[in-house]
C-alpha positions in Angstrom: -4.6 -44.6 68.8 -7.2 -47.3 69.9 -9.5 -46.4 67.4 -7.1 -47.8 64.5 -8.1 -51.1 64.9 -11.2 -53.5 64.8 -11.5 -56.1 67.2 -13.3 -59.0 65.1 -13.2 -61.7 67.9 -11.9 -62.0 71.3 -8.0 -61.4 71.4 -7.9 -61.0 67.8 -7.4 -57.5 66.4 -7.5 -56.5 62.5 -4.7 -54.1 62.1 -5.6 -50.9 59.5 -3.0 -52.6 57.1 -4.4 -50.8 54.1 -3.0 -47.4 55.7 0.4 -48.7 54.7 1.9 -48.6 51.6 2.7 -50.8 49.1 6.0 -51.5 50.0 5.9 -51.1 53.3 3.3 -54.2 53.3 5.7 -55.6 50.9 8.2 -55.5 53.7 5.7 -57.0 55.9 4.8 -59.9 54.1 8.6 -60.8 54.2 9.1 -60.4 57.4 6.3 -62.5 58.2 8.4 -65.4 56.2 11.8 -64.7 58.0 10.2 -63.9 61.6 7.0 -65.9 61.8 7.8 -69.1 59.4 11.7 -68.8 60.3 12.7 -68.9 56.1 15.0 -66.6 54.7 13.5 -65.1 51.6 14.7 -62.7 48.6 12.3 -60.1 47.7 12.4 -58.1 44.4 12.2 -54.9 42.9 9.1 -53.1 42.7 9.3 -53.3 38.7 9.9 -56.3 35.9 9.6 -58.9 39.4 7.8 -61.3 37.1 5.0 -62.3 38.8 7.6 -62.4 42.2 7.5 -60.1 44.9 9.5 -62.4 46.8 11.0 -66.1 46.2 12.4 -68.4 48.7 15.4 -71.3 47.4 15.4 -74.5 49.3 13.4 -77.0 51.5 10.7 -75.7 54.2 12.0 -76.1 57.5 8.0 -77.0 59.1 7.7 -74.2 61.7 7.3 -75.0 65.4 4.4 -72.6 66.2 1.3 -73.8 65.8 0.0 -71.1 63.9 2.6 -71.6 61.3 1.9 -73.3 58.0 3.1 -76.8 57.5 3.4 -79.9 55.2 4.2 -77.6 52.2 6.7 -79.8 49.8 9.9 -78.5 48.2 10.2 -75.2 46.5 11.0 -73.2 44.8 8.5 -70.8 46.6 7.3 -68.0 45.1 6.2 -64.8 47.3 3.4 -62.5 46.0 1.6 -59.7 48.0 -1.7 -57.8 46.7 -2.4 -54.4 48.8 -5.2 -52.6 48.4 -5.8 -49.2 50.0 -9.5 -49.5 50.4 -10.5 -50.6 54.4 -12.3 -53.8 54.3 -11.7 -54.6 50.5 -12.8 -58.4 49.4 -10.3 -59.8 47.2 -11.9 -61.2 44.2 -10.3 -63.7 41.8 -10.9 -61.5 38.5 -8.5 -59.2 40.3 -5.5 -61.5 39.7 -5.6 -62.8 36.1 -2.3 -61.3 35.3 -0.6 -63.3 37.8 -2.8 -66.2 36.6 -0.9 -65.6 33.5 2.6 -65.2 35.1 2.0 -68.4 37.2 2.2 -70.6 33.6 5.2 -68.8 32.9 7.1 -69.0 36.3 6.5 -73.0 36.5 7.6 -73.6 33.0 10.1 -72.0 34.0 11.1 -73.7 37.4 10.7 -71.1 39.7 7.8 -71.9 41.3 6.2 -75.0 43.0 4.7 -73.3 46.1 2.8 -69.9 45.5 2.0 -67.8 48.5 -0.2 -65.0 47.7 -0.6 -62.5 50.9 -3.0 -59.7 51.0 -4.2 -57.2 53.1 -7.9 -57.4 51.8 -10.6 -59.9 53.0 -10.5 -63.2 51.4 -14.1 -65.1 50.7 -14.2 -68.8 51.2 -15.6 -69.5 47.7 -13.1 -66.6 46.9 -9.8 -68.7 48.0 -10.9 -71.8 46.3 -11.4 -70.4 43.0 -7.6 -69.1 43.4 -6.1 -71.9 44.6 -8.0 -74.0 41.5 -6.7 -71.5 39.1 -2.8 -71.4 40.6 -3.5 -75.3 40.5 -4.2 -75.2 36.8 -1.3 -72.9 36.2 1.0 -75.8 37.4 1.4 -74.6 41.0 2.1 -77.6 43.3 1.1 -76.1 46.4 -1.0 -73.0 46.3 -1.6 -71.0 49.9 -4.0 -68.1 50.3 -3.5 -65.7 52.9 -5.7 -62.7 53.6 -5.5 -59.5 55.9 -6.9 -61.3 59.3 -4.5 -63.8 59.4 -1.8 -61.2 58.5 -3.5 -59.1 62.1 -3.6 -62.2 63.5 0.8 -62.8 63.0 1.0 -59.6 64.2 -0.8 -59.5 67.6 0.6 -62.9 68.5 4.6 -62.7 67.2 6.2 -60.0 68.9 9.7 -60.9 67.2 7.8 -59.9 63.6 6.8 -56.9 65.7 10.2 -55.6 66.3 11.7 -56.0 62.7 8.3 -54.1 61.2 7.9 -52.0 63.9 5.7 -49.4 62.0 3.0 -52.2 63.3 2.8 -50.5 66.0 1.0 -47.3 64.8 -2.3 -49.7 63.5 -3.9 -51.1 65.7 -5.2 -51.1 69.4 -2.2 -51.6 71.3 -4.1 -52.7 74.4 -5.1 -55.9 72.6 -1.1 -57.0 72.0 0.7 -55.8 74.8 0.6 -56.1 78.6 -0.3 -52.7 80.8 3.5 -51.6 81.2 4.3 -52.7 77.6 1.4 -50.7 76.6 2.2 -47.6 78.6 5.2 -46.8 77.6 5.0 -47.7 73.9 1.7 -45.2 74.2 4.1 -42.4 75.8 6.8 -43.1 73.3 4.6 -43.0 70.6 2.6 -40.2 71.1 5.8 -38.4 71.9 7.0 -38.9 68.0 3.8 -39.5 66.2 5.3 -38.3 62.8 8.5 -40.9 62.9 6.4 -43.6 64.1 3.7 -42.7 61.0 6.9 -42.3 58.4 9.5 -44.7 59.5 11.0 -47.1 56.8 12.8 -50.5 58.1 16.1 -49.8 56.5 18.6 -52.3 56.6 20.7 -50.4 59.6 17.4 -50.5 61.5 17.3 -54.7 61.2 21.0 -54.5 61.9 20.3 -52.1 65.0 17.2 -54.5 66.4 19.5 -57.6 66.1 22.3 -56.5 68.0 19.9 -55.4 70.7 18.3 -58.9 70.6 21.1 -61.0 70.9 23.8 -58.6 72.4 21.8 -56.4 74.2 23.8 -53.2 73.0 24.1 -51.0 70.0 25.7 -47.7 68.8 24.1 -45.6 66.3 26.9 -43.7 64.6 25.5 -41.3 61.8 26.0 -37.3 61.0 23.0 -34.9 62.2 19.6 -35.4 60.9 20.0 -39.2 59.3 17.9 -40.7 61.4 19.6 -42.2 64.6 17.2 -41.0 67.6 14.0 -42.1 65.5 15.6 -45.7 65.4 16.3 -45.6 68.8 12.9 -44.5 69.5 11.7 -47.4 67.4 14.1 -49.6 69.6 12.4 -48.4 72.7 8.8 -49.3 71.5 10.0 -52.7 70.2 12.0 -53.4 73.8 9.0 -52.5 75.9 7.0 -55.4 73.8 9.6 -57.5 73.6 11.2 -57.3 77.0 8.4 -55.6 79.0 11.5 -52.6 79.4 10.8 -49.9 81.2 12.4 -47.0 78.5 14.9 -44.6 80.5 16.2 -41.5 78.3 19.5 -41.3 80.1 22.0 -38.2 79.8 24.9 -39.3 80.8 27.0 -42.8 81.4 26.2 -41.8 85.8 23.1 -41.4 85.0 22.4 -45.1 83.2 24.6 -46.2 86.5 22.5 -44.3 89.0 19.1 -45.6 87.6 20.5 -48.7 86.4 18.6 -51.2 89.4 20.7 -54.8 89.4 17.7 -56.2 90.9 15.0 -55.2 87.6 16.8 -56.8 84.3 14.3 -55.6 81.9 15.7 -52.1 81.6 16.0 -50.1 78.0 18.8 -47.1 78.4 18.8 -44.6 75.5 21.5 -42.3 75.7 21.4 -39.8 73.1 25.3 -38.1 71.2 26.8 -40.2 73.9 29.6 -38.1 73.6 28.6 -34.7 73.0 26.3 -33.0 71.4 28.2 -30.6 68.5 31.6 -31.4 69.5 33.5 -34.0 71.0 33.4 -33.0 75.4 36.2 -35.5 77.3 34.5 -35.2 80.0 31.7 -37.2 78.7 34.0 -40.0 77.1 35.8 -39.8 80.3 33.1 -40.7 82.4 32.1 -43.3 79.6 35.9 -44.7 80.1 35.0 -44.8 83.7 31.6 -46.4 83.9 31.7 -48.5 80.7 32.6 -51.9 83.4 28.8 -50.8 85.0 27.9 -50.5 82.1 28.7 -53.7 80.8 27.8 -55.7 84.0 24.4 -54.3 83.2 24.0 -55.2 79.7 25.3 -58.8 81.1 22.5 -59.1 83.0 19.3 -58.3 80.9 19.4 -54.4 80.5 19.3 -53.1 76.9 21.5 -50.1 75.9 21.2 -47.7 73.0 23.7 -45.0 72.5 23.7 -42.6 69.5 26.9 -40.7 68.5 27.8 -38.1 66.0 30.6 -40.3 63.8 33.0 -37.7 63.7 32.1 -37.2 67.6 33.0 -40.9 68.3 35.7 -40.9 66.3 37.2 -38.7 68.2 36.4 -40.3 71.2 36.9 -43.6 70.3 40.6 -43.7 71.2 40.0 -42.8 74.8 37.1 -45.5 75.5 40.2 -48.4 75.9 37.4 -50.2 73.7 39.9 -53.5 73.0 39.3 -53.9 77.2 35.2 -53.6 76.3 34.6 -55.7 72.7 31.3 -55.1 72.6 32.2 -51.1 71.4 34.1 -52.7 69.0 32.2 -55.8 67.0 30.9 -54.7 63.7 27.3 -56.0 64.4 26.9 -53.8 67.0 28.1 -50.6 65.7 25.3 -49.1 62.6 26.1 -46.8 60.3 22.7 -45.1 59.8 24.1 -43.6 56.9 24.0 -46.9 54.7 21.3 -46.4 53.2 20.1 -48.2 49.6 18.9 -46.0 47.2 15.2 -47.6 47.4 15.2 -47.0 50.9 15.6 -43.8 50.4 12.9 -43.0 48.1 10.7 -44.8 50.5 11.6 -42.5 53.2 11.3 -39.7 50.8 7.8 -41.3 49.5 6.9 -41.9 53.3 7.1 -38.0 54.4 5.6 -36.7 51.3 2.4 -39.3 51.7 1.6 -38.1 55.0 2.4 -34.5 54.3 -0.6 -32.0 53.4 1.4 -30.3 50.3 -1.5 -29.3 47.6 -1.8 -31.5 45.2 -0.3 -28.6 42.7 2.9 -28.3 45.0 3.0 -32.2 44.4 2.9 -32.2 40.8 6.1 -29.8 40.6 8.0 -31.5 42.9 7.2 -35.2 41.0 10.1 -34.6 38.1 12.5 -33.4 40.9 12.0 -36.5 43.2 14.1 -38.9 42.0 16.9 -36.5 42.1 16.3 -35.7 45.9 16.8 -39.7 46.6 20.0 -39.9 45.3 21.1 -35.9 47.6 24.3 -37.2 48.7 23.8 -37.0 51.7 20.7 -37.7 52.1 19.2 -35.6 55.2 15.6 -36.2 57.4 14.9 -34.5 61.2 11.7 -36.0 62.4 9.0 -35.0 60.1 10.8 -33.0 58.1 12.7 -34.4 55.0 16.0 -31.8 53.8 18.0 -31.7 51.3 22.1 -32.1 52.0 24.5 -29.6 50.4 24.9 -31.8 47.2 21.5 -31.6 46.0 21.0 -28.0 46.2 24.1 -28.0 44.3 21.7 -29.4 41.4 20.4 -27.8 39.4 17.8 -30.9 39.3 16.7 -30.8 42.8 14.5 -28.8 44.0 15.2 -25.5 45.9 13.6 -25.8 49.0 13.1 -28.6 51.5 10.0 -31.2 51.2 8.1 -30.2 54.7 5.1 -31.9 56.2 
């Protein structure tokens, strides 16, 4: 693991950003916006986006940190992001004279008086002048270069953008961003599930998931077999021992988390995995849940984090016995996901993910190509760790393919 990343200077790390892909960096580059320069920002469809991978309506609220950017005027801001593949790729201004072109078009237009253009690749001095003459000349008010460093340097030093792109945490030396017991366990936790860390796609239910943990300190993953709960909750536990400094505690049951649960240590991350049985609803379990759920509380109250994963027909079941209008944090909606909600171009990333760091010959590859699209939209739409499956729609199809897409 700590041979994915270059360190360049002292404290400063350069992240192996061109393993990603595209949109997954995509994903990055607006997280770095929402996370890292605190703006809310709209990003667009992989096709017909105009010269816009991203825009951003409004005025620029100057950031606090000192690393942020500041003094840029009034939008509209357009977002654009250039990811190369190629390690230690130069970025050269021929490369961009299509979005020369769009540029003209967006500002006649009115969509665009700051232009942020984020790469991956390294960025020349005489290199980022030329581009921000040209953007000038296109009519661009307020053109900002930024290249892959700077994007490694975000990264090591904002552990927030960390947690909502948490696939960070597979490119780089790990040592250089997090202290010893952060770095322990993420290493353990990692190497424990190096396929879901490799794979993982930041799905809307994961943001949901990593907010409730922040600001409520609890969560319930609800979701049918194989969609995904206990590699979010694994993600969760890498993001809490950065975060938080948590030491990660795979509890089995509700006296368990109570037993281990130490008043006197608050960073503590408890994942408890079908909370309330495995393949069929046990009382017992929600029993005991009905029983400890006041420790349980107390200790989310003061600084321990909770994860719990549930089959949904398992919780429903068990839901009625929990009392949960005496506990309301079972009950809020922005603590409960549905890992099930998935878009339909978050699924073909996840299916796009799997299959780009499979090892299927490149002839298995080209069959499978006019059945892929069809495989997104399998209602429902199935993965277990490395393994992406089909659910018992699609192989009703006679457009799907007829076996499973394995790594």
């Amino acid at each position: 693991m700590n041979s994915a990343a270059e360190v360049v200077a002292v404290g400063s790390p350069r992240f192996t950003l061109h393993t990603l892909g595209w949109r997954a960096f995509q994903d990055l580059c607006v997280a770095v916006l929402r996370e890292v320069w605190g703006q809310s920002v709209q990003a667009f469809a992989d096709s017909n986006d105009g010269g816009r991978d991203g825009a951003f309506y409004g005025t620029w609220q100057s950031p606090t940190d000192p690393s942020g950017v500041r003094d840029i005027p009034p939008g509209p801001f357009v977002l654009q992001c250039k990811h190369t593949k190629k390690a230690d790729a130069t970025l050269a201004p021929s490369e961009l004279e299509d979005e020369f072109d769009k540029v003209s078009a967006l500002v006649d237009r009115g969509l665009c008086g700051t232009y942020v253009l984020l790469t991956n690749a390294r960025v020349t001095g005489t290199s980022e002048e030329e581009i921000r003459r040209r953007l000038r000349t296109s009519g661009v008010a307020h053109p900002l270069v930024l290249d892959g460093q700077w994007l490694s340097d975000m990264i090591a030093t904002h552990r927030g953008l960390r947690m909502f792109v948490p696939r960070v945490y597979g490119l780089g030396d790990l040592s250089q961003i997090l202290d010893e017991r952060a770095y322990t366990q993420a290493s353990v936790l990692m190497a424990s599930a190096p396929e879901q860390v490799a794979t993982f796609v930041v799905t809307g239910a994961y943001r949901k998931a990593a907010r409730a943990l922040r600001d409520h300190g609890f969560v319930l993953l609800l979701g049918n077999p194989a969609v995904g709960k206990s590699v979010i909750a694994l993600m969760l536990a890498i993001s809490a021992a950065d975060n938080w400094g948590c030491a990660a505690i795979k509890a089995r049951t509700s006296e368990e988390l109570v037993q281990r649960w130490n008043p006197h240590e608050g960073d503590q991350f408890f994942w408890l995995d079908d909370a309330f049985g495995a393949v069929r609803h046990e009382e017992r379990l929600t029993h005991a849940w009905a029983r400890d759920l006041p420790h349980v509380m107390s200790a989310v109250k003061n600084g321990a984090r909770v994860v719990m994963t549930s089959r949904s027909y398992i919780y429903n079941e068990a839901r009625p016995l929990l009392k949960t209008y005496a506990y309301p944090r079972l009950h809020e909606p922005h603590v409960t996901v549905d890992v099930t909600d998935l878009t339909r171009e978050e699924r073909q990333q996840i299916l796009y993910n799997h299959l780009a760091a499979g090892d299927q010959p490149q002839d298995v590859r080209a069959q499978m190509k006019p059945h892929l699209e069809a495989a997104s939209d399998a209602a429902p739409f199935l993965w277990c760790g490395g393994v992406w499956r089909r659910g018992p729609a699609a192989a009703a199809s006679a457009d799907a393919p007829q076996h499973g897409l394995h790594r």
